[in-house]
CHARMM internal coordinates of N, CA and C (Angstrom, degrees):
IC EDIT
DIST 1 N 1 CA 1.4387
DIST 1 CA 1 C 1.5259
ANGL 1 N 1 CA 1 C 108.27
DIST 1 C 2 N 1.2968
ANGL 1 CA 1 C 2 N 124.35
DIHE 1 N 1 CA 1 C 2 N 126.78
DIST 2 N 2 CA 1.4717
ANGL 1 C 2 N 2 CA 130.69
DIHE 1 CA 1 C 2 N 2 CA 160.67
DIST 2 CA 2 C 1.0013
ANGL 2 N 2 CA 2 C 133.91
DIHE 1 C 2 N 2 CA 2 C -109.78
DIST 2 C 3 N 1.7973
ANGL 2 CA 2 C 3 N 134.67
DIHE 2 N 2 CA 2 C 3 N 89.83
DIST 3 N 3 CA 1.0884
ANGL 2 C 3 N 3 CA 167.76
DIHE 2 CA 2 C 3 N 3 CA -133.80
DIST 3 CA 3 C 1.7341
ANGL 3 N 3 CA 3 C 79.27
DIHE 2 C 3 N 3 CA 3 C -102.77
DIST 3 C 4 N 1.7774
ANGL 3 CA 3 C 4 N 93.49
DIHE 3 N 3 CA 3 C 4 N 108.91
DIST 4 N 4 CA 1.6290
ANGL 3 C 4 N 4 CA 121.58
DIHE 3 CA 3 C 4 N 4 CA 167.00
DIST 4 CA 4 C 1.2490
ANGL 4 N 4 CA 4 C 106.42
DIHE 3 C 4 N 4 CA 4 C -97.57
DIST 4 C 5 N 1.4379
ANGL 4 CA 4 C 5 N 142.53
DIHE 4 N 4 CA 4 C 5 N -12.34
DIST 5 N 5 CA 1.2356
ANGL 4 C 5 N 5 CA 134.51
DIHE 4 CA 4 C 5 N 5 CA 156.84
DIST 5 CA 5 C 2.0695
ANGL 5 N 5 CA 5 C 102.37
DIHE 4 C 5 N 5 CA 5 C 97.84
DIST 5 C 6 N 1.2287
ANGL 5 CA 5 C 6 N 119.35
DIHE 5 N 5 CA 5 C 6 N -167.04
DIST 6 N 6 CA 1.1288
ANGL 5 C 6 N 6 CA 117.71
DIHE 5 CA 5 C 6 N 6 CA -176.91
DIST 6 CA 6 C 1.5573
ANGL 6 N 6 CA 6 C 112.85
DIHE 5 C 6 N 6 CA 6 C -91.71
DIST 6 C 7 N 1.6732
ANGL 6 CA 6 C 7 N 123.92
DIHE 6 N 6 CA 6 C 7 N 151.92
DIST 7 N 7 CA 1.1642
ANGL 6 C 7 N 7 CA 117.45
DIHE 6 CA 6 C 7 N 7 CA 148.83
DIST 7 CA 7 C 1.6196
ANGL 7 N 7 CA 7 C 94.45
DIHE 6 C 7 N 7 CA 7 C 84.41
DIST 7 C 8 N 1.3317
ANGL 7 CA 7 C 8 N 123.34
DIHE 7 N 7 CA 7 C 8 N 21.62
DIST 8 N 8 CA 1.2073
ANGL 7 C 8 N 8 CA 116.17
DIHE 7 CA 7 C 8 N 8 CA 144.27
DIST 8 CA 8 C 1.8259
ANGL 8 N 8 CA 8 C 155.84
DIHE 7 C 8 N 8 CA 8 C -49.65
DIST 8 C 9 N 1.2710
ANGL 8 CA 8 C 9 N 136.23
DIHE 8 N 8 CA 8 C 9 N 126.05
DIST 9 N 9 CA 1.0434
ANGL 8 C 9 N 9 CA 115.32
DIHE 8 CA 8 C 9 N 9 CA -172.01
DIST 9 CA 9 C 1.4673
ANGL 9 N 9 CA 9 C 116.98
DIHE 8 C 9 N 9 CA 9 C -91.50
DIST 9 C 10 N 1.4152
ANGL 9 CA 9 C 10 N 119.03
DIHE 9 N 9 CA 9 C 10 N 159.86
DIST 10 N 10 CA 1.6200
ANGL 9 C 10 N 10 CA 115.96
DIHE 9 CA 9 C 10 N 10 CA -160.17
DIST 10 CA 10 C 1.9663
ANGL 10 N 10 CA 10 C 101.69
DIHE 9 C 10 N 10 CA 10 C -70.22
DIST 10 C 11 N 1.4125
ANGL 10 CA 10 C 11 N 105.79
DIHE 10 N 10 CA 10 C 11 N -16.24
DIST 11 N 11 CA 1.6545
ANGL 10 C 11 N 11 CA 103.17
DIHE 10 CA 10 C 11 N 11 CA -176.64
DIST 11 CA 11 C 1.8529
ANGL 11 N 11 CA 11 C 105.39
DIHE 10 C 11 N 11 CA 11 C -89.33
DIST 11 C 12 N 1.7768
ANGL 11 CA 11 C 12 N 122.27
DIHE 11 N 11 CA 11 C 12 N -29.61
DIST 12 N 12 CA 0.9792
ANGL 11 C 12 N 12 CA 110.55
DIHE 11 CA 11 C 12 N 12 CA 131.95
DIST 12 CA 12 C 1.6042
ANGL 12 N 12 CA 12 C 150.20
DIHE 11 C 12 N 12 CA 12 C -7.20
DIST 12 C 13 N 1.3442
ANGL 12 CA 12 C 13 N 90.20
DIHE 12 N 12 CA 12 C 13 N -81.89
DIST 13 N 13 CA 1.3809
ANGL 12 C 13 N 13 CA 119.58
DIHE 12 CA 12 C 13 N 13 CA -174.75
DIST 13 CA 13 C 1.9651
ANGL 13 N 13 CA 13 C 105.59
DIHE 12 C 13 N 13 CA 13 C -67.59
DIST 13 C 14 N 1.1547
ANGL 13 CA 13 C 14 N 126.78
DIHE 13 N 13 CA 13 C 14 N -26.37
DIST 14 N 14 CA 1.2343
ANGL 13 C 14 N 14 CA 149.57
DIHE 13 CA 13 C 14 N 14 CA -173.77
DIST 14 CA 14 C 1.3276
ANGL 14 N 14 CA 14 C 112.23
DIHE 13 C 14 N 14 CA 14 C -65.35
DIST 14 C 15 N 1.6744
ANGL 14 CA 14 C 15 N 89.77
DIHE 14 N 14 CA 14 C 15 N -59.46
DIST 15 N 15 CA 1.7721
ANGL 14 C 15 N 15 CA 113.54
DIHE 14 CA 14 C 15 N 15 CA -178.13
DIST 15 CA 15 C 1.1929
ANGL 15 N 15 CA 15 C 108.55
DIHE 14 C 15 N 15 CA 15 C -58.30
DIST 15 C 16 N 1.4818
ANGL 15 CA 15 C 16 N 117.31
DIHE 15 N 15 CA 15 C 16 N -53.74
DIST 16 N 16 CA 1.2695
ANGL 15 C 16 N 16 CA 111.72
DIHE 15 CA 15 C 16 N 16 CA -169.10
DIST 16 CA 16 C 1.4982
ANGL 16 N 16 CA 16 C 120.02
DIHE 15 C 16 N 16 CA 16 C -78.86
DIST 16 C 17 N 1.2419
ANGL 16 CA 16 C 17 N 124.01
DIHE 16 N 16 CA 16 C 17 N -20.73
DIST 17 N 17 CA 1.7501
ANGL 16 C 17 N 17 CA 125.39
DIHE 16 CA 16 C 17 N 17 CA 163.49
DIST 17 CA 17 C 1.9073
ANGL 17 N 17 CA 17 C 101.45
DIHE 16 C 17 N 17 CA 17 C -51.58
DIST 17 C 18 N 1.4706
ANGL 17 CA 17 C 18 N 111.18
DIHE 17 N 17 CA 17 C 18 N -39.00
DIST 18 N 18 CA 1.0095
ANGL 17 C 18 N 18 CA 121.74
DIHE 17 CA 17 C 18 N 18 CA -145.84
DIST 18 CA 18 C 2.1166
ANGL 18 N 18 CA 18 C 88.80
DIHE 17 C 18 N 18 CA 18 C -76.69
DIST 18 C 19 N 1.0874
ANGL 18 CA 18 C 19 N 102.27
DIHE 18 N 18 CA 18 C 19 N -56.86
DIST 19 N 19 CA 1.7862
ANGL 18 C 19 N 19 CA 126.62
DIHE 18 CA 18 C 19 N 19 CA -179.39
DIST 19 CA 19 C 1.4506
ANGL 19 N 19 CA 19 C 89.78
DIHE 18 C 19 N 19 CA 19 C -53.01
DIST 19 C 20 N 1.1358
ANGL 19 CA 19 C 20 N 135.83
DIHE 19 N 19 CA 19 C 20 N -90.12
DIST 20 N 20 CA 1.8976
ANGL 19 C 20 N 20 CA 124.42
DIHE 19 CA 19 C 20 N 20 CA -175.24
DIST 20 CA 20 C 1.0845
ANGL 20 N 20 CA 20 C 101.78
DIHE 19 C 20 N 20 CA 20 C -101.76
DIST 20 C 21 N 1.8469
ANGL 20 CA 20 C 21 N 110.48
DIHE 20 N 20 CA 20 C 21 N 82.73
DIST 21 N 21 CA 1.4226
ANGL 20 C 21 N 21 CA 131.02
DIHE 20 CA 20 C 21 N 21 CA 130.64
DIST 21 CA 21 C 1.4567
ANGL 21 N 21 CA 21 C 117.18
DIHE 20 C 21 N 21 CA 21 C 12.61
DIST 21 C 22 N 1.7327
ANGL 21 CA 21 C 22 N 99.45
DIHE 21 N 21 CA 21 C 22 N 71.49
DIST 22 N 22 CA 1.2797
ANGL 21 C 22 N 22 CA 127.70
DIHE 21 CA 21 C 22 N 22 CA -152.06
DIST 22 CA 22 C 2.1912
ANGL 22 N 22 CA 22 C 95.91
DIHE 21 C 22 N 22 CA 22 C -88.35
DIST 22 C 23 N 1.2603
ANGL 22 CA 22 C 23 N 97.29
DIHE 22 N 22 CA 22 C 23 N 137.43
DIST 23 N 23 CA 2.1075
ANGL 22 C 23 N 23 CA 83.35
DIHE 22 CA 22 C 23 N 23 CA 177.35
DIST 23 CA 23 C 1.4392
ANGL 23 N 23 CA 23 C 85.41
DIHE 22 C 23 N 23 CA 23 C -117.76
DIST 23 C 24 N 0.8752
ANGL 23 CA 23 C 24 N 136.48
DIHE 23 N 23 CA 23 C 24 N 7.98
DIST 24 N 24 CA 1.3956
ANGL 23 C 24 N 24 CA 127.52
DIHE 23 CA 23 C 24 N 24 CA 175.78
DIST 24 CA 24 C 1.9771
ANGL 24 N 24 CA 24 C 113.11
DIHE 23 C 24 N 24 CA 24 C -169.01
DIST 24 C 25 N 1.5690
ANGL 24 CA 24 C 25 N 109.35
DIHE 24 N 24 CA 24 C 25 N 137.52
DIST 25 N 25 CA 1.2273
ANGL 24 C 25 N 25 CA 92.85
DIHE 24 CA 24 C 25 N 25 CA -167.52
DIST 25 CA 25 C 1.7907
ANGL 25 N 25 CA 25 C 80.12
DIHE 24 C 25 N 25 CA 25 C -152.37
DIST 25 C 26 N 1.7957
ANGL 25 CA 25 C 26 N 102.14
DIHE 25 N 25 CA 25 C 26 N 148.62
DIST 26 N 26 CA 1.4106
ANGL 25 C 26 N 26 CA 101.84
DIHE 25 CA 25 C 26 N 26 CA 177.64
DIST 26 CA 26 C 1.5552
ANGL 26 N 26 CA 26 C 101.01
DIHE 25 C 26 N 26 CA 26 C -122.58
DIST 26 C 27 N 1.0835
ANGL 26 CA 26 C 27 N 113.84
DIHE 26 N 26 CA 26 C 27 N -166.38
DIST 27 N 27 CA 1.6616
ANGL 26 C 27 N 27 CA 128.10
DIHE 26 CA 26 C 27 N 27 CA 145.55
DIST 27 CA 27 C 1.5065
ANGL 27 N 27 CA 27 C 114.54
DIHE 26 C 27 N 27 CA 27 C -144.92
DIST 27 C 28 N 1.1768
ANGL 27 CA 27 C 28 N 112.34
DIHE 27 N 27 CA 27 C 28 N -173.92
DIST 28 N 28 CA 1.7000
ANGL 27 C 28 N 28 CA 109.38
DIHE 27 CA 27 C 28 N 28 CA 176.28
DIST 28 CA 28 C 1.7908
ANGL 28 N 28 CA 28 C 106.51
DIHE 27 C 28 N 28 CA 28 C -139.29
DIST 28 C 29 N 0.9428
ANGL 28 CA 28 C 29 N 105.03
DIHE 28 N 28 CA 28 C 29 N 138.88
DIST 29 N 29 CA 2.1462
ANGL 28 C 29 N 29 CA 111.89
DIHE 28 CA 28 C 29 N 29 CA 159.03
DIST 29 CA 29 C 1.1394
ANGL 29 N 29 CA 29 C 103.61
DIHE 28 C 29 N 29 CA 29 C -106.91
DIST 29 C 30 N 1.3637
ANGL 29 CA 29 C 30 N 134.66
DIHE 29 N 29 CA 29 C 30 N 108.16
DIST 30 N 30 CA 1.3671
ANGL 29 C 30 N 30 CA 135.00
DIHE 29 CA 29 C 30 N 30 CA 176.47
DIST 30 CA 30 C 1.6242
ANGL 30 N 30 CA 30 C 91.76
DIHE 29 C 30 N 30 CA 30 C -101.61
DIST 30 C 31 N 1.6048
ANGL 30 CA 30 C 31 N 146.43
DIHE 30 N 30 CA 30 C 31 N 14.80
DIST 31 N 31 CA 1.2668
ANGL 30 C 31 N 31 CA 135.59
DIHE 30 CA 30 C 31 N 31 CA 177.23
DIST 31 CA 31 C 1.6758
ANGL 31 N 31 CA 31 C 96.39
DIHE 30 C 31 N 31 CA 31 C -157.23
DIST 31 C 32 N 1.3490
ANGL 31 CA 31 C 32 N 109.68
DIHE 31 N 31 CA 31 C 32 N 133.25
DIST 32 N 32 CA 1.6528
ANGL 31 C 32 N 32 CA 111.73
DIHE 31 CA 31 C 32 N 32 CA -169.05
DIST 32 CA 32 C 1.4464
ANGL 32 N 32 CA 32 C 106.03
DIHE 31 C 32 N 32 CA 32 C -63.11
DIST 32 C 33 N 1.3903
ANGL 32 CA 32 C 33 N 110.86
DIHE 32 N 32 CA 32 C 33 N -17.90
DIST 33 N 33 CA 1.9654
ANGL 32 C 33 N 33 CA 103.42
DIHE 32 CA 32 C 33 N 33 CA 178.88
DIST 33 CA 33 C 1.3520
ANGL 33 N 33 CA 33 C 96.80
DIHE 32 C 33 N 33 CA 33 C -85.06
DIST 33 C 34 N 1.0369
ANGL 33 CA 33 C 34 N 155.25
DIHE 33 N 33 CA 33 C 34 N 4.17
DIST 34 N 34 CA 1.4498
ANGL 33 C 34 N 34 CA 143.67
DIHE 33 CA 33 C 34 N 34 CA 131.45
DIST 34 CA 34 C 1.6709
ANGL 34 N 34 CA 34 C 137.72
DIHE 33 C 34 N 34 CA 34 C -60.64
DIST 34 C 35 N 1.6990
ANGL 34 CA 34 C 35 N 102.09
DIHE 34 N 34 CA 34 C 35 N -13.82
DIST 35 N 35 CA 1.5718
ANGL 34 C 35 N 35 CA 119.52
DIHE 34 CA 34 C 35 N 35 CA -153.87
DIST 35 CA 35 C 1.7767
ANGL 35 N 35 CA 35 C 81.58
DIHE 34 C 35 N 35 CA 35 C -76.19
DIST 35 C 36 N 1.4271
ANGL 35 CA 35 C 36 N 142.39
DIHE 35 N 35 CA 35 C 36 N -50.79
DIST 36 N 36 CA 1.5403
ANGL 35 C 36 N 36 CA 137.77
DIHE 35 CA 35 C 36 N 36 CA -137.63
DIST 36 CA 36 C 1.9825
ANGL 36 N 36 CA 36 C 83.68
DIHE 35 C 36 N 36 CA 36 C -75.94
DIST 36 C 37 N 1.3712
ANGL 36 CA 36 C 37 N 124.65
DIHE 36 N 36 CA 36 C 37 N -30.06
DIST 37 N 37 CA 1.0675
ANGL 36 C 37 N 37 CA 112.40
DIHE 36 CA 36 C 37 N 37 CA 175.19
DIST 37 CA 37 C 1.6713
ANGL 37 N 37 CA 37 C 123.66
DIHE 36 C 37 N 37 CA 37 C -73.10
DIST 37 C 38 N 1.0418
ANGL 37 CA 37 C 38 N 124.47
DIHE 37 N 37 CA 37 C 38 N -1.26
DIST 38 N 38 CA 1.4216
ANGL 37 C 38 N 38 CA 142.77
DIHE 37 CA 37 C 38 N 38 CA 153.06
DIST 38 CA 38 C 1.3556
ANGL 38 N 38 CA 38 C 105.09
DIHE 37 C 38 N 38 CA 38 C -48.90
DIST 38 C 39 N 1.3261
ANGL 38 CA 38 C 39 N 103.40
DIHE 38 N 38 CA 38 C 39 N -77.49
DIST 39 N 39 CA 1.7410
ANGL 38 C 39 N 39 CA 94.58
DIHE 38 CA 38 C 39 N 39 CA 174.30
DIST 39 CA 39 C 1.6026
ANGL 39 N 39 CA 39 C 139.52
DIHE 38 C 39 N 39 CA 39 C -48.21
DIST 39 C 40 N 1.1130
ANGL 39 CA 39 C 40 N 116.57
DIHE 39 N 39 CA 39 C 40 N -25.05
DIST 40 N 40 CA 1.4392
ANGL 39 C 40 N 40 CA 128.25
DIHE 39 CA 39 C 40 N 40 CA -171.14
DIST 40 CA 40 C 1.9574
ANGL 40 N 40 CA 40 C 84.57
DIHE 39 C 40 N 40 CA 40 C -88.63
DIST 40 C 41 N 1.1257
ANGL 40 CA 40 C 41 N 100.58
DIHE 40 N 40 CA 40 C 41 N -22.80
DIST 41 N 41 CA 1.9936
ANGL 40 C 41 N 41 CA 76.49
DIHE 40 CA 40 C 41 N 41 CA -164.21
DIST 41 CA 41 C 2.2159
ANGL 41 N 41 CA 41 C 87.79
DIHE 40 C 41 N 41 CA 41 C -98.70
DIST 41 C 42 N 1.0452
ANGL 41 CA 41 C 42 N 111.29
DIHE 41 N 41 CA 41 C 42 N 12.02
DIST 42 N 42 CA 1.2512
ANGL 41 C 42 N 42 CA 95.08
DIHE 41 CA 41 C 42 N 42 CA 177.86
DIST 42 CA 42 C 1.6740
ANGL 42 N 42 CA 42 C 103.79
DIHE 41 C 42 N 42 CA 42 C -120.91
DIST 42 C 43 N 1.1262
ANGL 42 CA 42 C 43 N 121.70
DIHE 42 N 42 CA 42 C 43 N -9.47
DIST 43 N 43 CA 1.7485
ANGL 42 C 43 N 43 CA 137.10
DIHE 42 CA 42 C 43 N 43 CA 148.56
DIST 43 CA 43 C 1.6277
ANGL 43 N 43 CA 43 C 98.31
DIHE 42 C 43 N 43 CA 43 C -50.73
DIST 43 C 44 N 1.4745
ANGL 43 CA 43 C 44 N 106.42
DIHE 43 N 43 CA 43 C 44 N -74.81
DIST 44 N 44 CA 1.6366
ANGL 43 C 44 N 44 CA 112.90
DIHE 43 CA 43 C 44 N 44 CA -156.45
DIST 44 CA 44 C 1.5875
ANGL 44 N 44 CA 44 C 90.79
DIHE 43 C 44 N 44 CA 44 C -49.02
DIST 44 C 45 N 1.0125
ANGL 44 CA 44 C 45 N 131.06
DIHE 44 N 44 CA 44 C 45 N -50.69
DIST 45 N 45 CA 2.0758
ANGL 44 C 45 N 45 CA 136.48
DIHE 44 CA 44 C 45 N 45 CA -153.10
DIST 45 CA 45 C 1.5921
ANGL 45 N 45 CA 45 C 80.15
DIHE 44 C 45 N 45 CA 45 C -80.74
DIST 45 C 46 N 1.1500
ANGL 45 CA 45 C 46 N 132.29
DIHE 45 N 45 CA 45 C 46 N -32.40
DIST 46 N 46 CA 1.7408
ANGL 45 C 46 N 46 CA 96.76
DIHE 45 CA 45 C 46 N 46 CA -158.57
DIST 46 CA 46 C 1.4548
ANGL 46 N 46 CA 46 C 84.72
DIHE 45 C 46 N 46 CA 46 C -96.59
DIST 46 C 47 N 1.7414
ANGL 46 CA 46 C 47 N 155.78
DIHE 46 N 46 CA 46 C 47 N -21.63
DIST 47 N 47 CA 1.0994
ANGL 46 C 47 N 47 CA 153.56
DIHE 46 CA 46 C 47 N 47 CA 170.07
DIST 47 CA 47 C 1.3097
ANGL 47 N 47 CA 47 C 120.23
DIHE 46 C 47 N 47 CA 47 C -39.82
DIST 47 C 48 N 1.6865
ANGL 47 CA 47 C 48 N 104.57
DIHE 47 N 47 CA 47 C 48 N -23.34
DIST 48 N 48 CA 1.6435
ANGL 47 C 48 N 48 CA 122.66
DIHE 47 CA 47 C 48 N 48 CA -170.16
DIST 48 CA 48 C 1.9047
ANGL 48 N 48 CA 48 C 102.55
DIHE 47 C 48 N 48 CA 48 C -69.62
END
COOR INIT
IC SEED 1 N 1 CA 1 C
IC BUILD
């Protein structure tokens, strides 16, 4: 597991699945003003 910490960006978050040859990668919204960023990081991964 590689703990990216808070306040990540989805090209961030991208790189690094990308850097340890990631087969599976999540994130979490534990507060609904975080949930619209769900989408942008699941755009950027399916763009791949």
């Amino acid at each position: 597991m590689i703990d990216l910490g808070a306040d990540v960006s989805p090209g961030r978050f991208i790189e690094a699945a990308r850097e340890h040859s990631a087969d599976i990668v999540g994130g979490s919204a534990l507060m609904t003003t975080t949930l619209p960023m769900q989408e942008c990081m699941v755009k950027a991964a399916s763009e791949d």
